[in-house]
C-alpha positions in Angstrom: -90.2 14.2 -75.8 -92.1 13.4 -72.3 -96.1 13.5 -72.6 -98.2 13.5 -69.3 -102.0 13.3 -69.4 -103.8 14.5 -66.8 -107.7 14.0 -66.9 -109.8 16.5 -65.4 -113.8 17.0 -64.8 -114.3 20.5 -66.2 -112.9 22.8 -68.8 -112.3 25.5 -66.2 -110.3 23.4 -64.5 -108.3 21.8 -67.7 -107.7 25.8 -68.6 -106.3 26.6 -65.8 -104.0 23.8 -65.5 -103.1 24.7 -68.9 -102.5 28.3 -68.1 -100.6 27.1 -64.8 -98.0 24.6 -67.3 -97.7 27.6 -69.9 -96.1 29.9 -66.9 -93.6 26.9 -66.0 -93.0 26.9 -70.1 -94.5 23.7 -70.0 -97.1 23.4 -73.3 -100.0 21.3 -72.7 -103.4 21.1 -74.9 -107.0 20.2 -73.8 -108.7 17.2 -75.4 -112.8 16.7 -74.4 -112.8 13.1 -73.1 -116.6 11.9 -73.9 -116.4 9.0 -70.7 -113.7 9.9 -67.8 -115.3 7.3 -65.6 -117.8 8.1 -62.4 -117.7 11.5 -63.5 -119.3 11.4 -66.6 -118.0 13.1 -69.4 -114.2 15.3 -68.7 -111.7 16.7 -70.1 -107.8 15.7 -70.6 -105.0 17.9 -70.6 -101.8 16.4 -72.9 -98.4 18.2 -71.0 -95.3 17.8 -72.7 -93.6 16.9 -69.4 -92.8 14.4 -67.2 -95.6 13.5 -65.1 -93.8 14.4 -61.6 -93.3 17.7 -62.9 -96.8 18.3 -64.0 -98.0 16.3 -60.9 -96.3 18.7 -58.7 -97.1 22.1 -60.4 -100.6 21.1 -60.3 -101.5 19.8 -57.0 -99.2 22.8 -55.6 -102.1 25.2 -57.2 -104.7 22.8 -55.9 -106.0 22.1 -59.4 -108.0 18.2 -59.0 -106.7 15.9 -61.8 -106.3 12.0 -62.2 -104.7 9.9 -64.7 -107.2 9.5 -67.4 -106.5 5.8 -67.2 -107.1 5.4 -63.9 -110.2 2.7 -62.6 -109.5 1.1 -66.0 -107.4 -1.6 -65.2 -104.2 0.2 -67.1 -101.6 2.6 -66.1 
């Protein structure tokens, strides 16, 4: 099974990815994230999917995400 993590600033945001994977079937579950980086404190969305897939539905319903490892030194 595929798992794509996509880290987001607010739970608003994280829900409504969610809600936007669930209508693709795609199931996804929101994990609070206590340091995302710049931001502060986040949120990040586990997708059982591959990441292009999740990548795409997302930024096609303009929803703001990252990879949670992102400005860490690991991807």
């Amino acid at each position: 099974m595929l798992e794509c993590k996509a880290a987001m600033v607010s739970y608003t945001q994280a829900n409504r990815a969610k809600r936007v994977l669930q209508q693709h079937g795609i199931s996804s579950a929101i994990h609070r994230l206590e340091h995302l980086g710049p931001e502060g404190c986040g949120f990040v969305l586990n997708a059982n999917a591959d990441c292009g897939r999740v990548s795409a539905l997302l930024s096609r319903e303009g929803i703001p995400f990252r990879s949670p490892q992102e400005g860490r030194g690991v991807r």
